[in-house]
C-alpha positions as CSV (number, residue, x, y, z in Angstrom):
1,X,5.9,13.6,15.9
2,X,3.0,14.0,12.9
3,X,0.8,10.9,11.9
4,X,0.2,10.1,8.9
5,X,-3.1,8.6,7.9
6,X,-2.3,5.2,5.1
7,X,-4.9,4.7,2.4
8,X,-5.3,1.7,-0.2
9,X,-7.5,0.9,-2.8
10,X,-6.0,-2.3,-3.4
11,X,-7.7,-3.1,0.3
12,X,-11.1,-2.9,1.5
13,X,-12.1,0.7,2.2
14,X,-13.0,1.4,6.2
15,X,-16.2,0.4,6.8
16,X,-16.8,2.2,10.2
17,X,-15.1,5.4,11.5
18,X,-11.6,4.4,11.5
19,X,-8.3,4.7,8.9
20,X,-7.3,1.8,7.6
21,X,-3.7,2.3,9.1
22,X,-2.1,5.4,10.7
23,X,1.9,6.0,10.8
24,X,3.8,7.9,13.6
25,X,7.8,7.7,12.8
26,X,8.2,4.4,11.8
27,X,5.7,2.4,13.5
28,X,2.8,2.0,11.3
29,X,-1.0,0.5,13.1
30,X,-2.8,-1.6,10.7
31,X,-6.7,-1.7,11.5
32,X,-8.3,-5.2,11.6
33,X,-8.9,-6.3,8.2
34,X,-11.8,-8.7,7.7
35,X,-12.0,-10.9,4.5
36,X,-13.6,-8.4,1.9
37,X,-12.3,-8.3,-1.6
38,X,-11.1,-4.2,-2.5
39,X,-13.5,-4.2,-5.4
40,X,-16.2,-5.7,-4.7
41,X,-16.5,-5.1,-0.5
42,X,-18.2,-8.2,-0.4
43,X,-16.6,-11.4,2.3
44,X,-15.2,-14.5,0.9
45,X,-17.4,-17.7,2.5
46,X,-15.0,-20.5,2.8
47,X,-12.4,-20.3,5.7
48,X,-9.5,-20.5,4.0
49,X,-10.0,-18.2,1.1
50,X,-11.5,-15.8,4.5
51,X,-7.6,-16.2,6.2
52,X,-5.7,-16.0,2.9
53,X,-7.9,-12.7,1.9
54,X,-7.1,-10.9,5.0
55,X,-3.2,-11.5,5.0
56,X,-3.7,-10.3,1.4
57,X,-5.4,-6.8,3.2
58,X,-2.8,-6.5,5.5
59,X,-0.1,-6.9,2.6
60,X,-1.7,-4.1,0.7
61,X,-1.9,-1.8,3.5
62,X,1.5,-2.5,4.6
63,X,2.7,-1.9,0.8
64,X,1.1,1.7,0.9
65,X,3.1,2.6,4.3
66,X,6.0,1.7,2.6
67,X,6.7,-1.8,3.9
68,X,5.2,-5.2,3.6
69,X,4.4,-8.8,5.5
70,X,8.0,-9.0,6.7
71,X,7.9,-5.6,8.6
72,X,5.0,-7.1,11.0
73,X,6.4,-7.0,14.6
74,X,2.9,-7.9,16.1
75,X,0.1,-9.7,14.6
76,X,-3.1,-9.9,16.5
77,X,-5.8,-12.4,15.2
78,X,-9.2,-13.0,15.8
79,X,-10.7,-16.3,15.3
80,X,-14.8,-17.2,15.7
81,X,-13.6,-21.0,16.1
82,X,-10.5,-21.2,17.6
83,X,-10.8,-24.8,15.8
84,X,-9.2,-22.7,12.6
85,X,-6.1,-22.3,14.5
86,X,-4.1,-25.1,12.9
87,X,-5.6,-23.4,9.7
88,X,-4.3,-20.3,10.0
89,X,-0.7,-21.3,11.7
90,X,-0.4,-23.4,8.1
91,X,-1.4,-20.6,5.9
92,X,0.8,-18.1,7.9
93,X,3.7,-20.1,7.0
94,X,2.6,-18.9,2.8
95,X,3.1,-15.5,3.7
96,X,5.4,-14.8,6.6
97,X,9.1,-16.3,6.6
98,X,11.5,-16.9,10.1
99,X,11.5,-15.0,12.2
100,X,8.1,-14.7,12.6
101,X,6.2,-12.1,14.2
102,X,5.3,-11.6,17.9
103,X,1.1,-12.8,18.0
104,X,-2.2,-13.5,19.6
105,X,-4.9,-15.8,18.4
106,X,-8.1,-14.7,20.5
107,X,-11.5,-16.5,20.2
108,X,-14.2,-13.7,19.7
109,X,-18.0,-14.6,19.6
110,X,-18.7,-12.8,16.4
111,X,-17.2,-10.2,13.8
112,X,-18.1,-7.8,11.4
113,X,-20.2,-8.9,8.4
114,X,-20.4,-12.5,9.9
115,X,-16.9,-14.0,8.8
116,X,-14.8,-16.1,10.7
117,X,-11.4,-14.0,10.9
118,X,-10.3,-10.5,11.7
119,X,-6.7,-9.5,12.0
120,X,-4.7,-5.9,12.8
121,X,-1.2,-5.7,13.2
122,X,1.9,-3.2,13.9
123,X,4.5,-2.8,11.8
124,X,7.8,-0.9,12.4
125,X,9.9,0.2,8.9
126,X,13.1,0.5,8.4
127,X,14.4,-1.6,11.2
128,X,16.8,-3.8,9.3
């Protein structure tokens, strides 16, 4: 089985040495996408533009394998204050409908560019 390498400009271009998703058959890996806007690669401040920005990264990659939210079968998200669980379990509810992905939340000392949330995902297509 090929890969195939995903590329958006409606998310934030990789900022390391990495794609910002890669498809084998159906399964598709979404990188971690940290809270940059597309155009302007600069991170929201506030927390909950920071967790809204990066499900809206994750959609836009997801869109340009083909899929979308729904197609999520494993979320993984990291958290600088696991305080902004509660946060992010509400806001996850704007964006993802039952039934709900499998999911970590994991407590991580710092990330990227100094914001508070990071998340990657797997998503499988066509499985309905």
């Amino acid at each position: 089985m090929s890969k195939r390498i995903i590329n958006t400009d409606q998310a934030p271009q990789a900022i390391g040495t990495y794609s910002q998703a890669v498809a084998v058959g159906d399964t598709v890996y979404l990188s971690g996408q940290i809270p940059l806007d597309p155009v302007t690669m600069e991170p929201e401040t506030e927390i909950e533009p920071q967790i809204r920005r990066v499900f809206e990264n994750l959609r836009a990659v997801a869109q340009a394998a083909g899929g979308g939210l729904d197609d999520i079968v494993k979320l993984n998200i990291f958290l600088t204050d696991l305080g902004h669980f509660a946060l992010v379990n509400r806001i996850m509810e704007d964006y993802f409908t039952l039934p709900y992905p499998a999911r970590a939340a994991i407590g991580v000392a710092a990330l990227p560019r100094g914001v508070a949330v990071e998340m990657d995902a797997i998503l499988v297509l066509n499985h309905r």
